[in-house]
SELUM-502890 format. One record per residue (C-alpha): x, y, z. Coordinates in pm, 1 decimal. Layout:
% residues N
ATOM          u          v          w
ATOM          X          Y          Z
...
***
This chain:
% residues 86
ATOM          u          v          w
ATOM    23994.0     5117.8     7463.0
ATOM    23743.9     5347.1     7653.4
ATOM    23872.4     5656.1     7719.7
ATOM    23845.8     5597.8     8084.9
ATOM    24095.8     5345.9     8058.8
ATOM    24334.0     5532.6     7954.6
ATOM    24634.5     5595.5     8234.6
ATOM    24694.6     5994.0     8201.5
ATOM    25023.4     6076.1     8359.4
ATOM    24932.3     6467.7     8425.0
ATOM    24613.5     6367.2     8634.5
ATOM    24767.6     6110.4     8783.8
ATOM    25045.7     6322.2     8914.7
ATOM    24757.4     6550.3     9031.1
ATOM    24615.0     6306.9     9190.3
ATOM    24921.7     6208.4     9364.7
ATOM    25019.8     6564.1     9461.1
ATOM    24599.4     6599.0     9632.9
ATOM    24659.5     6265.3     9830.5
ATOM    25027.5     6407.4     9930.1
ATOM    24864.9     6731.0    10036.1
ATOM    24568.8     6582.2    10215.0
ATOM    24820.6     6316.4    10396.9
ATOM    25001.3     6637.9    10501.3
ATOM    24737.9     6870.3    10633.1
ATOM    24640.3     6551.2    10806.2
ATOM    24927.8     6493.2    10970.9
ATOM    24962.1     6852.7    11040.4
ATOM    24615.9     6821.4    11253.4
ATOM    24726.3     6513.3    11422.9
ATOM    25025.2     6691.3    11568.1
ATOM    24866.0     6990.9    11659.8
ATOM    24559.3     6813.1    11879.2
ATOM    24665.7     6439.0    11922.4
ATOM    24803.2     6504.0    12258.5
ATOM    24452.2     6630.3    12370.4
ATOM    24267.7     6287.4    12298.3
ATOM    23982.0     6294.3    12635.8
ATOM    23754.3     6015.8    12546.6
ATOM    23740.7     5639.8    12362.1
ATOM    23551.4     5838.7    12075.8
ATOM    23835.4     6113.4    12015.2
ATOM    24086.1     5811.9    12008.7
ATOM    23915.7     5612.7    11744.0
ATOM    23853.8     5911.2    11534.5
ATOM    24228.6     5993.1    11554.0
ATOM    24290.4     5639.8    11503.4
ATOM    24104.9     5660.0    11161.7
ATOM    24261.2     5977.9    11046.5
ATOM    24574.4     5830.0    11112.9
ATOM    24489.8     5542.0    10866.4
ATOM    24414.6     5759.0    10630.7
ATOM    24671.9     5943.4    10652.4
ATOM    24913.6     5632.1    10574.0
ATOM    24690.0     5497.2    10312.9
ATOM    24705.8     5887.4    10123.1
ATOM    25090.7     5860.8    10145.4
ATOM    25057.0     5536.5     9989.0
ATOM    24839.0     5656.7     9741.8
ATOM    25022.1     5906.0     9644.3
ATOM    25312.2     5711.3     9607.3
ATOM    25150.3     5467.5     9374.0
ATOM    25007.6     5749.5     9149.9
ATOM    25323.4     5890.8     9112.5
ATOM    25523.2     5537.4     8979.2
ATOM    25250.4     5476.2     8771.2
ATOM    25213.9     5857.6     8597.6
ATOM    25599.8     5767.2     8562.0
ATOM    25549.3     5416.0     8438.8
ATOM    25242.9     5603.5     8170.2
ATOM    25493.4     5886.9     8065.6
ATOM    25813.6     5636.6     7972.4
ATOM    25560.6     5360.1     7826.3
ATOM    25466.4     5664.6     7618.5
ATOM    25758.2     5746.3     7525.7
ATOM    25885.1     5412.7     7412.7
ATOM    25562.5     5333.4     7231.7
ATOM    25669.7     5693.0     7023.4
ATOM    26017.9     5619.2     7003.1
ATOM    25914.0     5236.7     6853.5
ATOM    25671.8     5392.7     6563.3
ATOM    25875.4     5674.9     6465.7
ATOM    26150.7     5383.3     6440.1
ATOM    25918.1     5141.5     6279.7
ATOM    25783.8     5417.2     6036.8
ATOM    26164.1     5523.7     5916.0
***
């Protein structure tokens, strides 16, 4: 397999903790300035950040199961050779 293809669970759970910590700071602006929306074109900015917002929780989420899902299939694959070899 490529080595692109590989799932890495430490940069995935890097990944997950940037899209946490983006989703957060975002979050953090949309409470500070969301109540001072004046026009359509400050609404459907805030509209869009507040997509993103839910779709970096999300991804963070996901990257975080599957780092998991890497590290224990990794494990198990370990834990089967040493077995197999012994």
């Amino acid at each position: 397999m490529r080595p692109e293809v590989h799932l890495r669970p430490d940069r995935l759970l890097v990944h997950a903790g940037v899209a946490d910590g983006l989703s957060e700071a975002l979050q953090e602006v949309l409470r500070g300035h969301g109540r001072f929306v004046a026009d359509e074109e400050l609404d459907r900015l805030h509209t869009a950040v507040r997509r993103a917002v839910r779709e970096l929780g999300e991804l963070g989420a996901a990257l975080t199961t599957a780092a998991v899902s890497a590290d224990r299939a990794d494990t198990d694959a370990s834990l089967a050779i040493r077995r197999a070899l012994s």
